[in-house]
PASEBA-1860 file (N, C-alpha, C; in nm, 3 decimals):
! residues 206
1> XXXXXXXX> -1.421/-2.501/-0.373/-1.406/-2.414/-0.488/-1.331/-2.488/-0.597 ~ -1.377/-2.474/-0.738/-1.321/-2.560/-0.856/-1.196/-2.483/-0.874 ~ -1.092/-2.569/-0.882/-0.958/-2.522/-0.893/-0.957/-2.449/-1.103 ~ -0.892/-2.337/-1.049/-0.949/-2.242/-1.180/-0.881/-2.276/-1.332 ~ -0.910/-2.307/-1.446/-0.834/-2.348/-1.551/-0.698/-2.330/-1.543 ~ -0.618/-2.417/-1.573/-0.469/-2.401/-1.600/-0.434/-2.268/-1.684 ~ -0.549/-2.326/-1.844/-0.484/-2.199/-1.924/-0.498/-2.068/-1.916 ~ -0.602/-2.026/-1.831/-0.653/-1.949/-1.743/-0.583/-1.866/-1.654
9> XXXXXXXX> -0.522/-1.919/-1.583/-0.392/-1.891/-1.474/-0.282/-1.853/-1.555 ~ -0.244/-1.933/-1.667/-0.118/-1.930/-1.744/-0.114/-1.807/-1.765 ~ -0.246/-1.736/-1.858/-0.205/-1.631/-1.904/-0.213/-1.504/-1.858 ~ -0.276/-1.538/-1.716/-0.290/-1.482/-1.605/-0.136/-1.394/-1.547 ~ -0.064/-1.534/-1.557/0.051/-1.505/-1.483/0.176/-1.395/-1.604 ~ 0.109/-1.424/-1.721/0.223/-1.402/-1.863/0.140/-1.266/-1.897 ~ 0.071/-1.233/-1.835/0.017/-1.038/-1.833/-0.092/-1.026/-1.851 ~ -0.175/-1.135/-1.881/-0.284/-1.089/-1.984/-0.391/-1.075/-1.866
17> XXXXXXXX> -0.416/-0.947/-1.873/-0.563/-0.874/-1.735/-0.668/-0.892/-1.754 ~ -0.695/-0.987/-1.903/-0.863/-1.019/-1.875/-0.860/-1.124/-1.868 ~ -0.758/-1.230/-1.829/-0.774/-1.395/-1.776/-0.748/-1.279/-1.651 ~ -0.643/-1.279/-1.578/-0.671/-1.244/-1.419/-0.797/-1.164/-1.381 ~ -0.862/-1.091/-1.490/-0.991/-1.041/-1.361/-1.059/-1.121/-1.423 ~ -1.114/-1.272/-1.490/-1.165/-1.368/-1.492/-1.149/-1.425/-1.367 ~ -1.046/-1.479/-1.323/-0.989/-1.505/-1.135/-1.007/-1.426/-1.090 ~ -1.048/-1.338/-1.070/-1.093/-1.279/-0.975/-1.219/-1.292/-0.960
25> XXXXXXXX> -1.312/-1.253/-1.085/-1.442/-1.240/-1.045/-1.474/-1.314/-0.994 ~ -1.401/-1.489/-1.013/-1.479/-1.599/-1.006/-1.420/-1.671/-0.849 ~ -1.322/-1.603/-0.788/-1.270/-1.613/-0.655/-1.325/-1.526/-0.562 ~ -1.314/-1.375/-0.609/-1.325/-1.282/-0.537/-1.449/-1.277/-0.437 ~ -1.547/-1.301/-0.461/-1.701/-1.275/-0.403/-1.663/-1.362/-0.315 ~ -1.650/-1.536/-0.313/-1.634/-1.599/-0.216/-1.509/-1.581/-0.088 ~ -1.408/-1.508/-0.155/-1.328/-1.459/-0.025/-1.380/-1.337/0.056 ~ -1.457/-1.210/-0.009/-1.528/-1.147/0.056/-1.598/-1.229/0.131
33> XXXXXXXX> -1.681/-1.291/0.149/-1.804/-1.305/0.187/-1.742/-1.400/0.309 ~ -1.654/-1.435/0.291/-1.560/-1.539/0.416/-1.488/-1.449/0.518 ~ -1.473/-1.303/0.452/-1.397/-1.227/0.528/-1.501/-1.219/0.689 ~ -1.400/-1.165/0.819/-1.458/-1.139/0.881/-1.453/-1.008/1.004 ~ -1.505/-0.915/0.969/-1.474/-0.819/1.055/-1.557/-0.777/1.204 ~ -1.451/-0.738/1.289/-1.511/-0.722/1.383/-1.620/-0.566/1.424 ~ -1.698/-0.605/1.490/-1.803/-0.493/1.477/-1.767/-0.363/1.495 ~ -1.683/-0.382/1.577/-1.604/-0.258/1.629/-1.573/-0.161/1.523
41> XXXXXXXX> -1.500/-0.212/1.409/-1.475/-0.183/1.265/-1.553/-0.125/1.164 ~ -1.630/-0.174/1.215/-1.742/-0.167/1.079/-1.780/-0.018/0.996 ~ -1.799/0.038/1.069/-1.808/0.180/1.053/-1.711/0.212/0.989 ~ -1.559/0.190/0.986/-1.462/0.256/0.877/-1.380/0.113/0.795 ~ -1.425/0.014/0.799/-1.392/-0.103/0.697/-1.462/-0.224/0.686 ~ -1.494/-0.223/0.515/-1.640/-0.302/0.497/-1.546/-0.379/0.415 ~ -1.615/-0.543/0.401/-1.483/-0.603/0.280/-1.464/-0.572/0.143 ~ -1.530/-0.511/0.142/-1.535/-0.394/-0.043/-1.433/-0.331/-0.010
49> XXXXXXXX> -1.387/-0.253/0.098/-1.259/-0.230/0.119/-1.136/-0.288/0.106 ~ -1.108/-0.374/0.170/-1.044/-0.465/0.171/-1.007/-0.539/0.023 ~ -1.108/-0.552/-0.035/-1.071/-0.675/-0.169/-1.053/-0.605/-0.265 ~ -1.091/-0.420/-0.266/-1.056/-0.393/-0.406/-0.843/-0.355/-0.349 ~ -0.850/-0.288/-0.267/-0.702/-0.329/-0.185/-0.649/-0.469/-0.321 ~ -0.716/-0.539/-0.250/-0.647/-0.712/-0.267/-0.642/-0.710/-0.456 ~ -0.741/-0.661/-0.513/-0.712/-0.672/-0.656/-0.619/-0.631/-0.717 ~ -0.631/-0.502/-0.634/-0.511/-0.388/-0.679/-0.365/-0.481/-0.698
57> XXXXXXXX> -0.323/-0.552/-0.518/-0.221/-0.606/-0.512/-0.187/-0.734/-0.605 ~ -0.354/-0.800/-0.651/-0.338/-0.914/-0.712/-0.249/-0.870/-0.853 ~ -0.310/-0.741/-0.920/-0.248/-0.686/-1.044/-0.150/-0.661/-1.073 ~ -0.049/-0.578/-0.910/0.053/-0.614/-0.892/0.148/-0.727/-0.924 ~ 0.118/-0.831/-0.835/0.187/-0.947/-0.808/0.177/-1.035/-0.853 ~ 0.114/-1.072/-0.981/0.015/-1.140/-1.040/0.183/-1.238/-1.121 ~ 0.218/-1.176/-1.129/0.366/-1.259/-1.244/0.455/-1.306/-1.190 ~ 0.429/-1.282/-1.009/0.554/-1.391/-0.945/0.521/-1.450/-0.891
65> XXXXXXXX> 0.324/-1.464/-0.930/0.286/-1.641/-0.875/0.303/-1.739/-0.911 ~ 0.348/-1.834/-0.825/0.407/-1.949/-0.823/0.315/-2.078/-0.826 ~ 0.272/-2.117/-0.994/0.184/-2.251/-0.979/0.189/-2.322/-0.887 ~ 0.310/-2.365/-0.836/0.336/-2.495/-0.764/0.338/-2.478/-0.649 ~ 0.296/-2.358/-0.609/0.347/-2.324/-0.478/0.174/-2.295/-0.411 ~ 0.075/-2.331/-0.444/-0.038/-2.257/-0.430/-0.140/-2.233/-0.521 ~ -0.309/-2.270/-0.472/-0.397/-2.250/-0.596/-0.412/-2.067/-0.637 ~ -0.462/-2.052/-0.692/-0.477/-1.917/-0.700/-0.564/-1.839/-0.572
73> XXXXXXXX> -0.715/-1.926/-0.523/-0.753/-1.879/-0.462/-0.723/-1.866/-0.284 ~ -0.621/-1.964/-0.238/-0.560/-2.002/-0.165/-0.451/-1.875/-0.185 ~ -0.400/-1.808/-0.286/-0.297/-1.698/-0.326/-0.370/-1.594/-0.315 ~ -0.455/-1.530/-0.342/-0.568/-1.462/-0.318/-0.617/-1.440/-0.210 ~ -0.680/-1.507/-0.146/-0.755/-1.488/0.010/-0.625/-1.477/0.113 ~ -0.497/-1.501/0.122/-0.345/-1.466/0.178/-0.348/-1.343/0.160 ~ -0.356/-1.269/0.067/-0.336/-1.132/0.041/-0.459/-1.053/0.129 ~ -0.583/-1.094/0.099/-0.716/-1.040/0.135/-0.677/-1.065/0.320
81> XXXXXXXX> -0.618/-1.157/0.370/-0.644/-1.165/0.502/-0.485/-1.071/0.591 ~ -0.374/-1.056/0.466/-0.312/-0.960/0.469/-0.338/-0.799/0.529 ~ -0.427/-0.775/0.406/-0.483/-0.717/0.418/-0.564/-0.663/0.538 ~ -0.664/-0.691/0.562/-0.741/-0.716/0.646/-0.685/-0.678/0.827 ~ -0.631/-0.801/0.826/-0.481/-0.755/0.963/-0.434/-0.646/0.948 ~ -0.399/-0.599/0.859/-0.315/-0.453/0.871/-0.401/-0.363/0.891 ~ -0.503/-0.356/0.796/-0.613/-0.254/0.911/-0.656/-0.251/1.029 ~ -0.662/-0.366/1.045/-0.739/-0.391/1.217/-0.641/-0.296/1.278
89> XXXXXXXX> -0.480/-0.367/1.269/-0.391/-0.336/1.342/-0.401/-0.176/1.383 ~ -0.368/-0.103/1.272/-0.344/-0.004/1.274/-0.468/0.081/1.265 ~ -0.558/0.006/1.273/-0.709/0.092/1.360/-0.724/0.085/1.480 ~ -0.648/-0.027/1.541/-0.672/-0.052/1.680/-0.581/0.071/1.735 ~ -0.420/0.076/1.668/-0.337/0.187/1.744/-0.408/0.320/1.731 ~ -0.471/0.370/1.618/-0.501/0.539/1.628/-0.391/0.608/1.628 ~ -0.306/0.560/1.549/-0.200/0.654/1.497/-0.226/0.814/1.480 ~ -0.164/0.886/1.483/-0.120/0.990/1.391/0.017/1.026/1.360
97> XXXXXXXX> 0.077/1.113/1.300/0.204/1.149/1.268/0.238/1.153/1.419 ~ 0.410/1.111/1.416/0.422/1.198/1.577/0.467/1.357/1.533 ~ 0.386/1.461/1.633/0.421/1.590/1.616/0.547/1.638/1.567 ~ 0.640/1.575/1.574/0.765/1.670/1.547/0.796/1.651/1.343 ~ 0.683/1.497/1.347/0.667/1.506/1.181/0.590/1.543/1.122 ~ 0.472/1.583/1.197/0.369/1.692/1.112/0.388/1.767/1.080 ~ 0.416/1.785/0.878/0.412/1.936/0.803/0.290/1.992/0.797 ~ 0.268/2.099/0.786/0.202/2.182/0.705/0.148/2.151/0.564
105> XXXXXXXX> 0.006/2.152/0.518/0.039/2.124/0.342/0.095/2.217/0.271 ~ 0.197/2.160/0.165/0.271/2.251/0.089/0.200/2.294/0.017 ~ 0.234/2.418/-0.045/0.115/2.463/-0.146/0.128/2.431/-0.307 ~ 0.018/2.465/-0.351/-0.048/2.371/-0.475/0.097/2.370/-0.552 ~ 0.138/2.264/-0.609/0.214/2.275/-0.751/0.358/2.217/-0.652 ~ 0.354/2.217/-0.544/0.509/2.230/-0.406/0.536/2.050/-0.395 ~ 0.659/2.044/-0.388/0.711/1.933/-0.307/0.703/1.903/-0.185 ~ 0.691/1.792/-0.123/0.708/1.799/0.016/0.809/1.837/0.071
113> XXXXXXXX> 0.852/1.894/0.219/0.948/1.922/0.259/1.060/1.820/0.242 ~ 1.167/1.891/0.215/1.262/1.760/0.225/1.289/1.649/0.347 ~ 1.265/1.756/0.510/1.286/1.681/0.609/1.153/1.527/0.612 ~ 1.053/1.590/0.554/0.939/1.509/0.589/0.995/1.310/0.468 ~ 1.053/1.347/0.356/1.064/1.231/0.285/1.169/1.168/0.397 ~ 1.285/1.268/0.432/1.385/1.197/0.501/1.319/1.120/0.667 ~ 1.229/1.180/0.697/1.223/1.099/0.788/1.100/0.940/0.776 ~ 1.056/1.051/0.635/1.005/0.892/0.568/1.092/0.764/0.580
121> XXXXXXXX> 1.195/0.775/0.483/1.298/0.703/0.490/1.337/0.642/0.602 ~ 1.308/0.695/0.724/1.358/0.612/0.848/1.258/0.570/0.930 ~ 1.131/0.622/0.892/0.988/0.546/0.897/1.003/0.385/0.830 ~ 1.036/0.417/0.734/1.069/0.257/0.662/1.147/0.178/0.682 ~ 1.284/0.253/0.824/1.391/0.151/0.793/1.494/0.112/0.746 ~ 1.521/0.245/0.629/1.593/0.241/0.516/1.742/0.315/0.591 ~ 1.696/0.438/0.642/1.813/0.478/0.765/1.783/0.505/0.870 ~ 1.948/0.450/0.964/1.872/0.478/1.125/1.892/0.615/1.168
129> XXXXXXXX> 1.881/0.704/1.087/1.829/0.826/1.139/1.848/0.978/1.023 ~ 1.732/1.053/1.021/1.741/1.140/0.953/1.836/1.201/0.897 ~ 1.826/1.177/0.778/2.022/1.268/0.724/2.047/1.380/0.742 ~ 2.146/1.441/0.815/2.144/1.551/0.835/2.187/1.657/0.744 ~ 2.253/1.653/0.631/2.290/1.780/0.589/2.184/1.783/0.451 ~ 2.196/1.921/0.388/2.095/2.002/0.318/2.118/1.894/0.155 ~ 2.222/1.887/0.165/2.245/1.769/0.013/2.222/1.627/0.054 ~ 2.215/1.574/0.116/2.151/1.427/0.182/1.996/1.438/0.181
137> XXXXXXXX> 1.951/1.531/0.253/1.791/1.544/0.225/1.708/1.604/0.104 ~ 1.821/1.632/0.033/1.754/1.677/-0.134/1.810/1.527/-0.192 ~ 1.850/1.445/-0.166/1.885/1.379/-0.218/1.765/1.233/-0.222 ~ 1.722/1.225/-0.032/1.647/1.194/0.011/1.492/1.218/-0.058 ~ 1.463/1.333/-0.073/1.344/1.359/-0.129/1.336/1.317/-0.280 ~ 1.466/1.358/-0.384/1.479/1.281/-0.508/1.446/1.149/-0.505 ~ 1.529/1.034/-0.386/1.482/0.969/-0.399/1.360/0.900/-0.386 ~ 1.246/0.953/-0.260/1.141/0.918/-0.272/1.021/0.987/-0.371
145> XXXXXXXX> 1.077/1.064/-0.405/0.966/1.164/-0.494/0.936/1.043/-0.644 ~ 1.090/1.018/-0.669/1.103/0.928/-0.798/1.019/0.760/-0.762 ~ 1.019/0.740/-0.644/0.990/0.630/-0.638/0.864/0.629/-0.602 ~ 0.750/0.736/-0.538/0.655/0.723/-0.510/0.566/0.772/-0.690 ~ 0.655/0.826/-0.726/0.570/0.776/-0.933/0.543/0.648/-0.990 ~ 0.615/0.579/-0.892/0.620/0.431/-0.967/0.496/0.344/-0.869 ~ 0.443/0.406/-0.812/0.378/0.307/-0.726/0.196/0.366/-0.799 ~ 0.111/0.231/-0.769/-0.001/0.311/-0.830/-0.062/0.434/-0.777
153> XXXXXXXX> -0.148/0.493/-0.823/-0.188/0.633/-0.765/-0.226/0.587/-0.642 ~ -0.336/0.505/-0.568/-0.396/0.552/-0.444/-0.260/0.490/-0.353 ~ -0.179/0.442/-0.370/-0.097/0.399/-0.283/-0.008/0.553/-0.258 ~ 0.026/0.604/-0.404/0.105/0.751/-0.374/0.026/0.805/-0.316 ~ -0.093/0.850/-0.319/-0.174/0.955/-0.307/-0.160/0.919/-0.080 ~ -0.207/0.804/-0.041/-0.180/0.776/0.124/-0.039/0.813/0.165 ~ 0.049/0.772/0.077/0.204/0.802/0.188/0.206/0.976/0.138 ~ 0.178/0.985/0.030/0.156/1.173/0.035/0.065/1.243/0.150
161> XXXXXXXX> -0.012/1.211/0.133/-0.105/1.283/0.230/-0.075/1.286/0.375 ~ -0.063/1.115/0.377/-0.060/1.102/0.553/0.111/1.122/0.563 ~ 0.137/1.031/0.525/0.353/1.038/0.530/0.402/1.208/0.547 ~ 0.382/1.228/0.362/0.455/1.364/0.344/0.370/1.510/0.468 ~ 0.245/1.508/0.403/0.189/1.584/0.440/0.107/1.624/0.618 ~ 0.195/1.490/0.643/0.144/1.512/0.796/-0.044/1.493/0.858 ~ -0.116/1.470/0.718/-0.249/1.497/0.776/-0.317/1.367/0.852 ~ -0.388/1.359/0.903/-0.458/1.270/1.011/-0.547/1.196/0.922
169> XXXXXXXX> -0.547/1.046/0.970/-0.635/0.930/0.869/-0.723/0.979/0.797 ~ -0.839/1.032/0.912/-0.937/1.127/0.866/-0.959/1.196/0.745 ~ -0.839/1.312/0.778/-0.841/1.384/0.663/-0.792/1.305/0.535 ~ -0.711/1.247/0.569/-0.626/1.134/0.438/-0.757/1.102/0.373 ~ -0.894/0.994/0.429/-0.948/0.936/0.406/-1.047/0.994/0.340 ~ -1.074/1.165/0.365/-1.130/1.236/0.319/-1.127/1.275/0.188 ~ -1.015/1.310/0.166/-0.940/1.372/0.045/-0.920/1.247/-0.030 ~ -0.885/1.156/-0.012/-0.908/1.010/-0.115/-1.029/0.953/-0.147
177> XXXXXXXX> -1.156/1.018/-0.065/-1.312/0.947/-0.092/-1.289/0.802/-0.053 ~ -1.208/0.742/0.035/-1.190/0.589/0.110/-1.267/0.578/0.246 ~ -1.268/0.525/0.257/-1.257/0.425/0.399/-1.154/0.495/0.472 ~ -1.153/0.528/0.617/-0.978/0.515/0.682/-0.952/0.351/0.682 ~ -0.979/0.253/0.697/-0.978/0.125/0.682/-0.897/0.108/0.572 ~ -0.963/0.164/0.471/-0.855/0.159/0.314/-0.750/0.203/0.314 ~ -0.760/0.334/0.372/-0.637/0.416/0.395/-0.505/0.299/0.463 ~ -0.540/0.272/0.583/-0.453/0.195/0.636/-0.391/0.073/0.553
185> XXXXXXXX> -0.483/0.012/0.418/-0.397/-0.114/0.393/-0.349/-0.056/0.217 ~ -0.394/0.071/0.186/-0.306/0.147/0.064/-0.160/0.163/0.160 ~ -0.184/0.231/0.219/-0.057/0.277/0.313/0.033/0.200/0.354 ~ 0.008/0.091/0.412/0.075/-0.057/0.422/0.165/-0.125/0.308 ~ 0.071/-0.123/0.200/0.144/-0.160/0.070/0.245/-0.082/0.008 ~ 0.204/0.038/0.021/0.281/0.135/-0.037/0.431/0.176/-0.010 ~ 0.413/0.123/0.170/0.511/0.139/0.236/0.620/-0.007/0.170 ~ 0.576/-0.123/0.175/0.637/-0.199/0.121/0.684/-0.204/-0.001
193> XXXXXXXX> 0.600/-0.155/-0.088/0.640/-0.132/-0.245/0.756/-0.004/-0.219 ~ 0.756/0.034/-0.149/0.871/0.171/-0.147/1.050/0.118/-0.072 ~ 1.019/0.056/0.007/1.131/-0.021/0.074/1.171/-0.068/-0.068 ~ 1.107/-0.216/-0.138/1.175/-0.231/-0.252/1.261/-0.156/-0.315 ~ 1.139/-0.011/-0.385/1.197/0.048/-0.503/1.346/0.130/-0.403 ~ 1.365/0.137/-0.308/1.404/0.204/-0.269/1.556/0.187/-0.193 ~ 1.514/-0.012/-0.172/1.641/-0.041/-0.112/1.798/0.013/-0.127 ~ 1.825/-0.030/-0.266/1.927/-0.034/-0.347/1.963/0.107/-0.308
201> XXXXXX> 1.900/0.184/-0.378/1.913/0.322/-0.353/1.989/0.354/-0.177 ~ 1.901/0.319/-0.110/1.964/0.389/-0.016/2.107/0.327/0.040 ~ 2.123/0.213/0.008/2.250/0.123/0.035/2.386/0.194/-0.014 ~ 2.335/0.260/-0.086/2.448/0.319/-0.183/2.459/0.491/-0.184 ~ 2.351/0.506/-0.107/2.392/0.672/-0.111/2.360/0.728/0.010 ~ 2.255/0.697/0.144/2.233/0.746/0.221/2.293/0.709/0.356
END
């Protein structure tokens, strides 16, 4: 693969979204087409799955790539095979919520329960264990409510559905018009983009 213009990349990296989906178009097809899934899969993740995932993240992350550290498409197909793994993974387990975190959906216009963000929060890591009093878990939910705005929609829309709302891939996958395949590597990211926004925060108050 021809290593992609310098000035190309440059302005790639300095914001500008029609040099990066120039890199893409001109990367992207050949990392699909390298992808490889197992048959088993196939039925709920095709690499159209997978790579619009990977664009998404490329759009993301696009400003703390590191020239020197990596070609672009070599930076690119890392993410896509990222990707990729995390679905398998978590297609192979067949997750669902464990029961004692399955809500109910709240109704139209409603927040999620507060217990459900808080035990988000320790889904992620952030604490080792559900906060217990009524001002810790409003506090809890402030904080993820605020931070799941900042993340792009289909990434909010998976930790809402499946996270907050307790519902099963399925249905997740339903109500998003995805893949469950997709589901699993929105969800993945989202979860990571939330640890970030979220660290600080909890260091200091939960």
């Amino acid at each position: 693969m021809a290593a992609p213009d310098a000035q190309t990349l440059a302005c790639a990296v300095a914001g500008d979204t029609a040099a990066l989906a120039d890199l893409l178009r001109a990367h992207g097809p050949l990392i699909r087409d390298a992808l490889r899934i197992d048959p088993r899969w196939r039925s709920v993740l095709e690499p159209e799955d997978v790579m619009q995932v990977t664009y998404l993240e490329a759009f993301l992350r696009i400003r703390d790539f590191d020239v020197n550290s990596a070609s672009f498409g070599t930076w690119l197909r890392h993410i896509a095979e990222n990707n990729l793994r995390d679905a398998i993974k978590q297609l192979g387990r067949k997750k669902r919520p464990q029961p004692h975190r399955r809500l109910s959906e709240p109704a139209a216009g409603s927040l999620p329960a507060d217990d459900s963000c808080a035990a988000l929060l320790e889904r992620l890591c952030l604490t080792n264990s559900t906060p217990s009093s009524h001002a810790r878990r409003r506090e809890a939910s402030a904080a993820v409510m605020a931070a799941l705005g900042k993340l792009p929609a289909d990434y909010a829309d998976a930790v809402r559905l499946y996270d907050l709302e307790g519902r099963s891939i399925a249905e997740t996958a339903a109500a998003m018009h995805r893949s469950a395949g997709a589901v699993h590597m929105l969800r993945a990211r989202a979860h990571e983009r939330l640890r970030e926004l979220l660290q600080p925060h909890m260091r200091s108050s939960v």
